[in-house]
C-alpha positions as CSV (number, residue, x, y, z in Angstrom):
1,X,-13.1,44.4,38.2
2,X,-9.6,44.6,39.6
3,X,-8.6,41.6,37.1
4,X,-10.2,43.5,34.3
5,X,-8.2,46.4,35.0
6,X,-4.6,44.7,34.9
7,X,-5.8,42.5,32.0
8,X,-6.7,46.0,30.0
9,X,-3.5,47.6,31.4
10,X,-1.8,44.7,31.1
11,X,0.4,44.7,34.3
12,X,0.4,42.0,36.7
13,X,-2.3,41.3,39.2
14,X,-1.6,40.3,42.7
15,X,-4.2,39.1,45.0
16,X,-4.0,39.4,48.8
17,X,-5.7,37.2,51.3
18,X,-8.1,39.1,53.5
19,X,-6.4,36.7,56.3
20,X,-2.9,37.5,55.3
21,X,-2.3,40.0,57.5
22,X,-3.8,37.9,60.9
23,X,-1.0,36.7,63.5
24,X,-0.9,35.5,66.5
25,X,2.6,37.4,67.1
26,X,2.7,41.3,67.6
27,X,4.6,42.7,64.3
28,X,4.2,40.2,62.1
29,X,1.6,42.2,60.2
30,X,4.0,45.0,59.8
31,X,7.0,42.9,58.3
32,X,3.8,41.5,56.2
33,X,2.8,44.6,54.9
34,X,6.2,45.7,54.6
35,X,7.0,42.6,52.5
36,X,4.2,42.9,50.0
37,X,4.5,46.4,49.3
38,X,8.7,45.5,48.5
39,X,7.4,42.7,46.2
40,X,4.8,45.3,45.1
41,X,7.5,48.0,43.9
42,X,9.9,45.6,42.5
43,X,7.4,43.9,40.1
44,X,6.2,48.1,39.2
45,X,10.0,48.7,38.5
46,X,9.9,45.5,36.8
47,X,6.9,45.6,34.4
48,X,5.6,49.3,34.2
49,X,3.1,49.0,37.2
50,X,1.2,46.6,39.0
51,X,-2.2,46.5,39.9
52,X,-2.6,44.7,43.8
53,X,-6.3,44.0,45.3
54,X,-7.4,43.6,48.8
55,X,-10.3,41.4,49.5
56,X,-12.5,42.1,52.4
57,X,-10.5,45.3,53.4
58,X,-12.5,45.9,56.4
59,X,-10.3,43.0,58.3
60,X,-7.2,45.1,57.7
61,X,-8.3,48.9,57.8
62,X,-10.2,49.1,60.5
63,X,-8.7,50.6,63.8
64,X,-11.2,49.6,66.1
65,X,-14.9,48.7,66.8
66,X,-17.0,51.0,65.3
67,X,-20.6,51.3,65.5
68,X,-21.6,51.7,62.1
69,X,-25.2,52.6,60.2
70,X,-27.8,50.0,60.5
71,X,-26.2,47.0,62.5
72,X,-28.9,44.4,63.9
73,X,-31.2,44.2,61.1
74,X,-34.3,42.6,62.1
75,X,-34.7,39.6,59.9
76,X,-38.3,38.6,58.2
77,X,-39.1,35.8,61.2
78,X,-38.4,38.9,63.5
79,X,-40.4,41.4,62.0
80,X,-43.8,39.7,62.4
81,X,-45.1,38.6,65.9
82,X,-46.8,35.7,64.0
83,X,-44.5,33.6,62.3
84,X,-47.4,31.3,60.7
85,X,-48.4,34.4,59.0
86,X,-49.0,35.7,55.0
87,X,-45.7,37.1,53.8
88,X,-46.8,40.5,54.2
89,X,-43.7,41.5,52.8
90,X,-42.7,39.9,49.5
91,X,-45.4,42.2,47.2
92,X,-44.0,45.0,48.0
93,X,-41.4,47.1,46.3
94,X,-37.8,46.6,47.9
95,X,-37.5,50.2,49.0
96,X,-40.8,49.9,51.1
97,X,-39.8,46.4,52.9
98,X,-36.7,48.6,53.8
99,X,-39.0,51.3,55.3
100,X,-41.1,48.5,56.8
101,X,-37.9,47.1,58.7
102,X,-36.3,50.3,59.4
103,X,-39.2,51.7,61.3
104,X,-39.4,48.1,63.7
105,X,-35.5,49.0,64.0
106,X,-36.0,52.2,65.5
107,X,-33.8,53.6,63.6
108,X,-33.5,57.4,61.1
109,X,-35.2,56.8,58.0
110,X,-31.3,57.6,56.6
111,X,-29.7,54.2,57.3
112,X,-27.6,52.7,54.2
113,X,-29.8,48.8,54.2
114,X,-32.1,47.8,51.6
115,X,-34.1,44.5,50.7
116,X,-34.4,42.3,47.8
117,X,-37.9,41.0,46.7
118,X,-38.7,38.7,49.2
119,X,-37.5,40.9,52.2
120,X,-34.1,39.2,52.9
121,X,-32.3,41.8,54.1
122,X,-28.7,42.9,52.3
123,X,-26.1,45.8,54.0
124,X,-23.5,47.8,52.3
125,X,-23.2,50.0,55.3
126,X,-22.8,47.8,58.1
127,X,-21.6,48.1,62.3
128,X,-19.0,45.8,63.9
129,X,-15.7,45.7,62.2
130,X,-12.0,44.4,62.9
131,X,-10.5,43.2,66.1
132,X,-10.4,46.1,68.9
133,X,-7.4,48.7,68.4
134,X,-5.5,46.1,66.4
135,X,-6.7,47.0,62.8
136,X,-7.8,42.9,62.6
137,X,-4.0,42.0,61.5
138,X,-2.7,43.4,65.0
139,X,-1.0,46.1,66.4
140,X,0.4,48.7,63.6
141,X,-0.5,46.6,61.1
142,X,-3.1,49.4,60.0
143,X,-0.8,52.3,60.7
144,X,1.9,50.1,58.7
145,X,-0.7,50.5,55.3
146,X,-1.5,53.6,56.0
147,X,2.1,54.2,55.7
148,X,3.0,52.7,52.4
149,X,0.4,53.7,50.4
150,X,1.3,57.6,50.7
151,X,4.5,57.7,52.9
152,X,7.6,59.2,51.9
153,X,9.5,57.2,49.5
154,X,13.1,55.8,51.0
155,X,15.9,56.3,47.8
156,X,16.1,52.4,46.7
157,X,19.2,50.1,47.0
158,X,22.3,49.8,48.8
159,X,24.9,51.5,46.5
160,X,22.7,54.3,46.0
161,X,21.5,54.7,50.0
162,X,25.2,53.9,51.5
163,X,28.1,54.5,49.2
164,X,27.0,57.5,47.4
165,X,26.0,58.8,50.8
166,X,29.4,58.1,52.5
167,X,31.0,60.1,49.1
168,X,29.7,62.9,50.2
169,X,26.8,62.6,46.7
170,X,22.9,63.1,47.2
171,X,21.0,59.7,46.7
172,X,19.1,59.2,43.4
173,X,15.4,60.0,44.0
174,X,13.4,56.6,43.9
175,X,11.5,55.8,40.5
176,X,7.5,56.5,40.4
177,X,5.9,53.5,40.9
178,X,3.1,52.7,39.1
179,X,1.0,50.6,42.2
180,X,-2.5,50.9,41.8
181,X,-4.3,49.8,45.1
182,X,-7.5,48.3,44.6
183,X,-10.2,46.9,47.9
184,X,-13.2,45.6,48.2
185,X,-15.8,45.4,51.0
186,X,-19.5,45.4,52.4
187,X,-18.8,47.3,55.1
188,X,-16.9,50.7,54.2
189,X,-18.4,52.4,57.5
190,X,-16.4,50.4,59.2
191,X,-13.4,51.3,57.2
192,X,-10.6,54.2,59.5
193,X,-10.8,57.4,58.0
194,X,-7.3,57.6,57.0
195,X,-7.3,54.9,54.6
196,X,-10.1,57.1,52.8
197,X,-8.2,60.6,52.7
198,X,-7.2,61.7,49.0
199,X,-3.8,60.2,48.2
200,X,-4.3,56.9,49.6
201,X,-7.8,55.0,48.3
202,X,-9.6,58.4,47.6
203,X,-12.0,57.1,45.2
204,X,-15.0,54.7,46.5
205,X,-17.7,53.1,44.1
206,X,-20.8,51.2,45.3
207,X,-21.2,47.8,43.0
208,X,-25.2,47.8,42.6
209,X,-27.1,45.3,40.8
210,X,-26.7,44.8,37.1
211,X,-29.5,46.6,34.8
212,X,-31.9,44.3,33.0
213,X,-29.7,44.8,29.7
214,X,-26.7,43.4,31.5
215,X,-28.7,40.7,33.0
216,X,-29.8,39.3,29.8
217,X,-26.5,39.3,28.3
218,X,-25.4,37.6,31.9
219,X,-28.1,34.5,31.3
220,X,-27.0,34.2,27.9
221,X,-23.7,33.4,28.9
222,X,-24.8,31.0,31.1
223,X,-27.2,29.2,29.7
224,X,-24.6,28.9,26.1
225,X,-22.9,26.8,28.4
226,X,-25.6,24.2,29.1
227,X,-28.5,22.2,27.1
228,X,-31.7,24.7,27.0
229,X,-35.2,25.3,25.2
230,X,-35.4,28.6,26.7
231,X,-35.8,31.4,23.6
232,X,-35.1,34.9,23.2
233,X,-38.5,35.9,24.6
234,X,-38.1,33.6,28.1
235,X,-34.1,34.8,29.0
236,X,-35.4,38.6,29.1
237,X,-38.7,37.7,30.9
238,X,-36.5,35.6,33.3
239,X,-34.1,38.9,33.2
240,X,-37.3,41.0,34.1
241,X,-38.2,38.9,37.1
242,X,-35.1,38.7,38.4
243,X,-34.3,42.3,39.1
244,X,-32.1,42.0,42.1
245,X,-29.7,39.2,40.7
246,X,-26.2,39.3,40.8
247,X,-23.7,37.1,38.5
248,X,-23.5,34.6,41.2
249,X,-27.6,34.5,42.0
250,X,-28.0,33.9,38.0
251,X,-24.9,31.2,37.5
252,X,-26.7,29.4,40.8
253,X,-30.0,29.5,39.0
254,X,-28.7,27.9,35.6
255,X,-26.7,25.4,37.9
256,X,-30.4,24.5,40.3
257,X,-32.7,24.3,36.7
258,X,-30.0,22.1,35.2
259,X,-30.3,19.7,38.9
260,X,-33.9,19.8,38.4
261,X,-34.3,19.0,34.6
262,X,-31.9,16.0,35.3
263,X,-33.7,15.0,38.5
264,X,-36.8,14.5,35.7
265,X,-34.6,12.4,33.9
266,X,-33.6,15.0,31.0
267,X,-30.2,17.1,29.8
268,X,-32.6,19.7,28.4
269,X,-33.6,22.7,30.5
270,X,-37.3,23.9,30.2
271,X,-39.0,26.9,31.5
272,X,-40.9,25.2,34.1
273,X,-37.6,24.2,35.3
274,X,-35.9,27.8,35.5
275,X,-39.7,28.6,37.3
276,X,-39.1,26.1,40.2
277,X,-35.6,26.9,40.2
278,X,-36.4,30.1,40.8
279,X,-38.9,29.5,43.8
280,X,-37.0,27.5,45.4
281,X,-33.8,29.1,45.8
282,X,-36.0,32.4,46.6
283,X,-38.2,30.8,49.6
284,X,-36.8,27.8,50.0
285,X,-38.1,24.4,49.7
286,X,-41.6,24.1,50.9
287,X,-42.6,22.2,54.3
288,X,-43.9,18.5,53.9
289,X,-47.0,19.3,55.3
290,X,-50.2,19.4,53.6
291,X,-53.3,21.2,55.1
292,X,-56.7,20.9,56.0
293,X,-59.0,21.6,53.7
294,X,-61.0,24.2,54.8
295,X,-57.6,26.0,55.8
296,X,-56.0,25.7,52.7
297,X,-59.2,27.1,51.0
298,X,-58.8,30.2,53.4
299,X,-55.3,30.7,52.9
300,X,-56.4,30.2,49.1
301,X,-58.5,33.2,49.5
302,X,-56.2,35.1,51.8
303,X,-53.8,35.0,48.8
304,X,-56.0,35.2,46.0
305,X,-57.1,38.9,47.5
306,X,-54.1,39.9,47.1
307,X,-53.3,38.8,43.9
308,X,-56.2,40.2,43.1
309,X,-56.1,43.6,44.1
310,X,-52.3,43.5,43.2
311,X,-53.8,42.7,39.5
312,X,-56.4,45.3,39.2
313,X,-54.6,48.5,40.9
314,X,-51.1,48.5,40.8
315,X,-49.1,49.0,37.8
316,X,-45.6,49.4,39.1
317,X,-45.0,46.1,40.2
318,X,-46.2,42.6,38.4
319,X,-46.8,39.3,40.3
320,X,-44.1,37.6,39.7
321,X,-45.7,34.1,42.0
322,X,-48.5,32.9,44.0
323,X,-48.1,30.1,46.5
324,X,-50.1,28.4,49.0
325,X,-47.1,25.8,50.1
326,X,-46.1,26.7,53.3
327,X,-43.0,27.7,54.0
328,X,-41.0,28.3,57.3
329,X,-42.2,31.5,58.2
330,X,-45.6,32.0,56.3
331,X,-48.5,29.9,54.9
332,X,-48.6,31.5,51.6
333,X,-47.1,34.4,49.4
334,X,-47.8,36.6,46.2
335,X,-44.1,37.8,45.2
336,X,-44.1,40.5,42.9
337,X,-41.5,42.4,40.8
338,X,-40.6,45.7,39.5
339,X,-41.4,45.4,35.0
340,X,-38.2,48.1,35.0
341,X,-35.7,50.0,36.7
342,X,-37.5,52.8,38.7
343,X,-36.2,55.1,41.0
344,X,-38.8,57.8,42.4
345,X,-41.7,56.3,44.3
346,X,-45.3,58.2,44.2
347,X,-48.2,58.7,46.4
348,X,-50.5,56.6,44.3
349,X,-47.8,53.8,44.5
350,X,-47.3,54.0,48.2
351,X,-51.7,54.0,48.1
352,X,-51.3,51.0,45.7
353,X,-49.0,49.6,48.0
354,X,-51.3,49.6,50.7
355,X,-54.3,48.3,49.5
356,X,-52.6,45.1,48.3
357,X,-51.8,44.9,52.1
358,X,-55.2,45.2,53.3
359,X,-56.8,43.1,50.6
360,X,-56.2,40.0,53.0
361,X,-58.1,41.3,55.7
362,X,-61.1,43.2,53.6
363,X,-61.2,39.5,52.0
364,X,-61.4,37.1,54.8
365,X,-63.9,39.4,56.0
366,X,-66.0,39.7,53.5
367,X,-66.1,35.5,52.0
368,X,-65.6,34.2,56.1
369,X,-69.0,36.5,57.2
370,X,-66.8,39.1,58.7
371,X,-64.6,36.6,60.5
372,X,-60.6,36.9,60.0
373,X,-57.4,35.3,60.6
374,X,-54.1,35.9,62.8
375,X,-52.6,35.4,59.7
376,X,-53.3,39.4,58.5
377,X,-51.1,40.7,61.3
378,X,-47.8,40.9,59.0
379,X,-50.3,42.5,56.1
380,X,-51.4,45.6,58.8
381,X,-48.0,46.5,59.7
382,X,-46.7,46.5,56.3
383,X,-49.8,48.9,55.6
384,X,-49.7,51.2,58.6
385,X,-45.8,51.3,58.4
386,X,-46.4,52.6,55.0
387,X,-49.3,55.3,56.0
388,X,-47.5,56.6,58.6
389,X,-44.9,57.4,57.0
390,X,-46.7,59.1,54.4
391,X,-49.0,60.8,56.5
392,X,-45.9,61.9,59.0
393,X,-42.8,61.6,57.0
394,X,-42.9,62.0,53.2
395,X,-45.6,64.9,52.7
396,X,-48.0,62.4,51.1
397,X,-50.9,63.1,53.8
398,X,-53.0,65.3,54.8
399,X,-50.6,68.0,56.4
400,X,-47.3,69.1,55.2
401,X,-44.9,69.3,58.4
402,X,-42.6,66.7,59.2
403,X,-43.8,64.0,62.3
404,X,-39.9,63.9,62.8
405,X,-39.1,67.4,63.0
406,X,-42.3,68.4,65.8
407,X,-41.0,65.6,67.8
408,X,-37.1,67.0,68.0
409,X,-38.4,70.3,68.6
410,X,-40.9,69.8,70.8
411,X,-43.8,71.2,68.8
412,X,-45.3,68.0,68.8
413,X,-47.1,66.3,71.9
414,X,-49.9,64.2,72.3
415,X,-52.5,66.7,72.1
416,X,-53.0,69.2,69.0
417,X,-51.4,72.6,70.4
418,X,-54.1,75.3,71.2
419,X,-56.8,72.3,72.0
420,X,-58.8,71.8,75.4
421,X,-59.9,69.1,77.6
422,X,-63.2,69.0,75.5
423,X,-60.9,68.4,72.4
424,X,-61.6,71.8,70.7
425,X,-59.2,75.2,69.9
426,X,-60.0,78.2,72.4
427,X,-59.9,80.4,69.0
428,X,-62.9,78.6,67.2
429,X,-60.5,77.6,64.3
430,X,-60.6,74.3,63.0
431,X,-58.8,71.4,65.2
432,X,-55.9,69.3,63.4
433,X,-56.3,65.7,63.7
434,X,-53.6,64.4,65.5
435,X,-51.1,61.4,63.6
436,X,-52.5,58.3,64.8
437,X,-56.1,59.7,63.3
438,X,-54.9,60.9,60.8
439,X,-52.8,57.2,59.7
440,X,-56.7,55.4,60.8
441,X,-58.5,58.0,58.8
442,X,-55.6,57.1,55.5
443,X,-56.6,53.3,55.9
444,X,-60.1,53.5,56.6
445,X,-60.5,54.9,53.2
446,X,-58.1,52.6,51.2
447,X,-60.3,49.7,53.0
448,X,-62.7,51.0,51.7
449,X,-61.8,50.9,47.9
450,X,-60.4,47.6,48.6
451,X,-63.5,46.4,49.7
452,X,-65.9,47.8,46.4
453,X,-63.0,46.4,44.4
454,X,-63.3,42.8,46.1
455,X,-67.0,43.1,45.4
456,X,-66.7,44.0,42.2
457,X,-64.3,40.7,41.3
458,X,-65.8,38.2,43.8
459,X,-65.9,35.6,40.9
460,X,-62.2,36.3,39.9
461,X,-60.9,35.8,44.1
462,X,-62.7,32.1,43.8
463,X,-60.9,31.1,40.3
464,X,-57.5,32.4,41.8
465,X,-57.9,30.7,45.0
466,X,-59.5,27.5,42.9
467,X,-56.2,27.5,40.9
468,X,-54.0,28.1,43.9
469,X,-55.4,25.0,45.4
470,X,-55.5,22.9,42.4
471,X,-51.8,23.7,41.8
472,X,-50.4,24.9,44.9
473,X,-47.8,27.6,43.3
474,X,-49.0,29.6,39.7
475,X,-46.9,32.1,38.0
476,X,-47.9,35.6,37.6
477,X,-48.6,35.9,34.1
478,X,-51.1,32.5,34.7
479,X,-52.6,34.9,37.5
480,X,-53.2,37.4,34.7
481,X,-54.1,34.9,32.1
482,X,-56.8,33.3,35.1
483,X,-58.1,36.9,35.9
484,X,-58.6,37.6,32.2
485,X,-60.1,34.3,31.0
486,X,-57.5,33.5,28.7
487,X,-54.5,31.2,28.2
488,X,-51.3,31.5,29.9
489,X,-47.7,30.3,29.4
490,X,-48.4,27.2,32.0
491,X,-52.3,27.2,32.7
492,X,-55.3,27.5,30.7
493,X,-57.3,30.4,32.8
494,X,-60.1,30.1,29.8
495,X,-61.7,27.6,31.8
496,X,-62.7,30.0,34.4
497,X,-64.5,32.2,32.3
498,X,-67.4,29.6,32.3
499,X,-70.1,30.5,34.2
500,X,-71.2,27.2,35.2
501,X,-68.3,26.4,36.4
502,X,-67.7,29.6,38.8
503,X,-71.4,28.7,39.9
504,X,-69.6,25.1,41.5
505,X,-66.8,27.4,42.8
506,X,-69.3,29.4,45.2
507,X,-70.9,26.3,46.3
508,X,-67.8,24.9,47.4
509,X,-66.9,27.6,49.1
510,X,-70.0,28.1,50.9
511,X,-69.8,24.5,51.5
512,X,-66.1,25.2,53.2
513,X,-67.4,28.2,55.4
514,X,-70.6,26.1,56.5
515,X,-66.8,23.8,57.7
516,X,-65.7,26.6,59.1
517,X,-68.2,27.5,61.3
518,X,-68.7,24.2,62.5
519,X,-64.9,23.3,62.8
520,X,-65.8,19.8,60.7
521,X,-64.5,18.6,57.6
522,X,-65.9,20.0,54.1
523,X,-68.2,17.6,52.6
524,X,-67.8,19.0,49.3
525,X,-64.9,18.1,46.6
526,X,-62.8,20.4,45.2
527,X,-64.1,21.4,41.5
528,X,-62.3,20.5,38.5
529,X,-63.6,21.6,35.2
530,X,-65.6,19.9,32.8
531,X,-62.5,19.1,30.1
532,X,-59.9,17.9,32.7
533,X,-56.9,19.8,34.3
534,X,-56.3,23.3,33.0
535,X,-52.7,22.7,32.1
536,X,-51.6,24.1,28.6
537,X,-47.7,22.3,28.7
538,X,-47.9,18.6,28.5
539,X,-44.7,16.7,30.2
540,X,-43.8,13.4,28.6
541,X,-42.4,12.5,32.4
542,X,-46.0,13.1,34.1
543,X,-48.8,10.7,33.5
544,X,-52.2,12.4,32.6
545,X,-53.9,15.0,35.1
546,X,-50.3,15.4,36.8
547,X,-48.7,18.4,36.8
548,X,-45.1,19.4,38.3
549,X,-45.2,23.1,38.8
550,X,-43.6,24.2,42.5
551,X,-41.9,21.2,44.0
552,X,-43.4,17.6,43.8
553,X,-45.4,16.4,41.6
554,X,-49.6,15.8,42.2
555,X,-52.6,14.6,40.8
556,X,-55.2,16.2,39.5
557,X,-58.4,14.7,38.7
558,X,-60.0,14.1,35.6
559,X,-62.9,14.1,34.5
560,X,-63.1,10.1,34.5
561,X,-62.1,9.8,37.6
């Protein structure tokens, strides 16, 4: 930006070192600053102005240690107490995982964090900054700055500060200069509040996330540069998906699809390479492990309930993947994305939000005989997190006042004002259920829907989970396609609409829970249908029945075989 702005302007553009300013030697800083903002008015005499930029300001204008909004974010391995857990996290929207970590934080509901899809954690408002009381260049350097950028102008020149003096003549009053003072940083908390006073840098802008428009035109660029197949219609789907990339996260995208399409021996990039580009610089490349069979069918399930419900009740967000490859800090995932920019959150949403959560749990229950995994444990805090704060927080429950509010004022205790011993009001009125009720009461019911949804789309859990096993990692749109019985982009879910061939789904998996039960191996094979692999794009690198989709490539059987 500060390029742009001396390019338009044209005036020269000078770029300062965050380090610059860093010295072992008391003073140095100060003749530094001193220096640069001499070079700075010269070159403004000079050439009409000159525009100067200051990377990573917060090394340089900060007078001490400050204790800013939000320091020690909990990271995703943190925030569950089972590591080897579903990523309870990645389908929901990034406002909620910011909720979700806030609350384990103990911190306001006001802090200045928020999360990208899969719950990674970015700060603009940050804690620790500089080097105590020295500013991070040392002593004065700071108060040196501070100086220069608004401090009273000495007349310039030796003839006009000595001789006309010593002739008894007023010194000429120094020229304007035109120095326009540009910074950036990621932690402006941290920043002194002098340096932000009107007159000095008394404008501040927050540099959010491009808009889908701007991403398109971004990938464009990009991909102009390099061998593609990609059409109009794939770069703004791949815009749509990505909604929290930057320039750099798209340019490193372009840059890991091109490494991948030559790593298959080709100069042209697909879309199935820009897909496993994508998932692998999200989560990472998966573990080399491979599962037991009657585990990977219930973490095949486990996922498959959530893509499921996330399919049938919640329009605000779109799966964006499914994947049972384990990763380093879950077994399996179903990321999903925002279809536009939104900006208000709603009740139904936050409702939405948590029934996707509690579809894992309603599911293994319900296909494991009412059995259920550790694995659920990041999926219930998500979803209580979420109804307490609507039931306490954001007037989305039951009652209207604010949890926050009775606490600080003491209005709130741990039994319902006006109640008993035997739990009832000495006026006869009705008794007001108390939070932690009320948030049970809130997630019995959505457990409830969950569970008549589940029932009602039994057949469409053992097709997803069938597919996640057969392929390990599907795309959302062949999650829809599957669900709906028709093709999609990758997969051909048509296959699943036979009824035959659901029929040898349920008797596999009763097959795996009669495993299950017994803690043997399943003496069933997985089923394949009748006409072979259900794979609509044919690879001229892959031999028949092998498929690439989300990390190394794997057989599939045929029907010969």
């Amino acid at each position: 930006m500060a390029e742009a702005v001396a390019g338009e302007t044209e005036n020269p553009f000078v770029f300062v070192d965050p380090g610059a300013f860093i010295n072992m030697f008391m003073g140095i800083g100060v003749l530094k600053v001193k220096g640069l903002f001499r070079k700075l008015r010269k070159l403004a005499v000079r050439y009409g102005g000159v525009v100067v930029f200051f990377d990573e300001a917060d090394s340089l204008g900060s007078r001490g240690t400050m204790s800013g909004v939000g320091g020690n974010i909990a990271s995703p391995q943190s925030f569950s107490k089972h590591a080897m857990a579903c990523n309870g996290l990645s389908y929901l929207t990034p406002s909620t995982m910011a909720e979700v970590f806030r609350s384990y934080q103990g911190s306001s509901l006001d802090t200045g964090t928020e999360t990208t899809r899969n719950g990674r954690l970015s700060r603009f408002v940050a804690g620790a900054g500089g080097m105590g009381g020295m500013g991070g260049g040392g002593a004065g350097t700071l108060q040196a700055l501070l100086t220069e950028l608004s401090g009273l102008k000495k007349p310039r020149g030796f003839f006009n500060r000595t001789v006309r003096r010593s002739l008894g003549l007023k010194p000429k009053d120094p020229p304007k200069y035109r120095i326009l003072v540009m910074m950036a940083t990621n932690m402006p908390e941290s920043l002194d509040e002098a340096l932000l006073r009107p007159g000095r840098i008394d404008r501040i802008y927050r540099v959010g996330y491009p808009s889908k428009a701007g991403r398109i035109r971004t990938y464009r660029g990009y991909f102009d540069k390099v061998a593609h197949s990609l059409n109009d219609e794939e770069i703004e789907r791949l815009a749509t998906i990505t909604p929290y990339a930057t320039g750099a996260t798209i340019k490193d995208l372009v840059n890991e699809s091109l490494i991948i399409a030559i790593r298959d021996g080709r100069d042209v990039i697909s879309w199935r390479d820009v897909v496993r580009a994508k998932q692998l610089k999200e989560f990472g490349p998966p573990d080399d492990v491979e599962y037991i069979e009657r585990e990977r069918h219930a973490v095949a399930v486990h996922e498959a309930c959530h893509a499921v419900a996330a399919s049938k009740i919640r329009q605000h967000l779109t799966i964006d993947l499914a994947t049972i490859e384990k990763g380093s800090n879950f077994l399996g995932l179903v990321a999903s994305i925002p279809p536009e920019d939104q900006f208000t959150r709603w009740r139904s949403e936050y409702e939405a939000d948590i029934m996707v959560s509690l579809a894992s749990l309603v599911g293994e229950r319900m296909f494991f005989d009412g059995d259920n995994s550790s694995g659920v444990s990041g999926d219930l805090e998500s979803a209580t997190t979420v109804a307490t704060l609507m039931e306490g927080y954001w007037g989305m429950g039951s009652t209207i006042s604010s949890h926050s509010i009775t606490q600080k004022s003491g209005t709130g205790s741990s039994r319902p004002s006006g109640r008993g011993v035997t739990g009832k009001r000495r006026d006869g009125g009705p008794n007001p259920e108390m939070l932690g009720d009320r948030i049970e009461a809130k997630l019995d019911e959505l457990y409830r829907k969950v569970r008549d949804l589940l029932e009602d789309n039994r057949d469409k859990v053992f097709a997803v989970a069938h597919a996640l096993e057969a392929y390990k990692t599907v795309t959302g749109e062949d999650i829809t396609a599957i669900i709906a019985g028709t093709r999609g982009p990758l997969l051909d879910g048509t296959v699943y609409s036979d009824k035959a061939f659901v029929a040898e789904l349920v008797l596999y998996h009763n097959a795996v829970l009669a495993a299950h039960r017994d803690h043997r191996d399943v003496d069933f094979p997985l089923p394949m249908p009748k006409k072979g692999p259900a794979i609509v794009e044919a690879d001229a690198k892959l031999l028949p029945g092998e498929f690439a989709l989300g990390g190394a490539s794997q057989m599939l059987p045929t029907e010969e075989s």
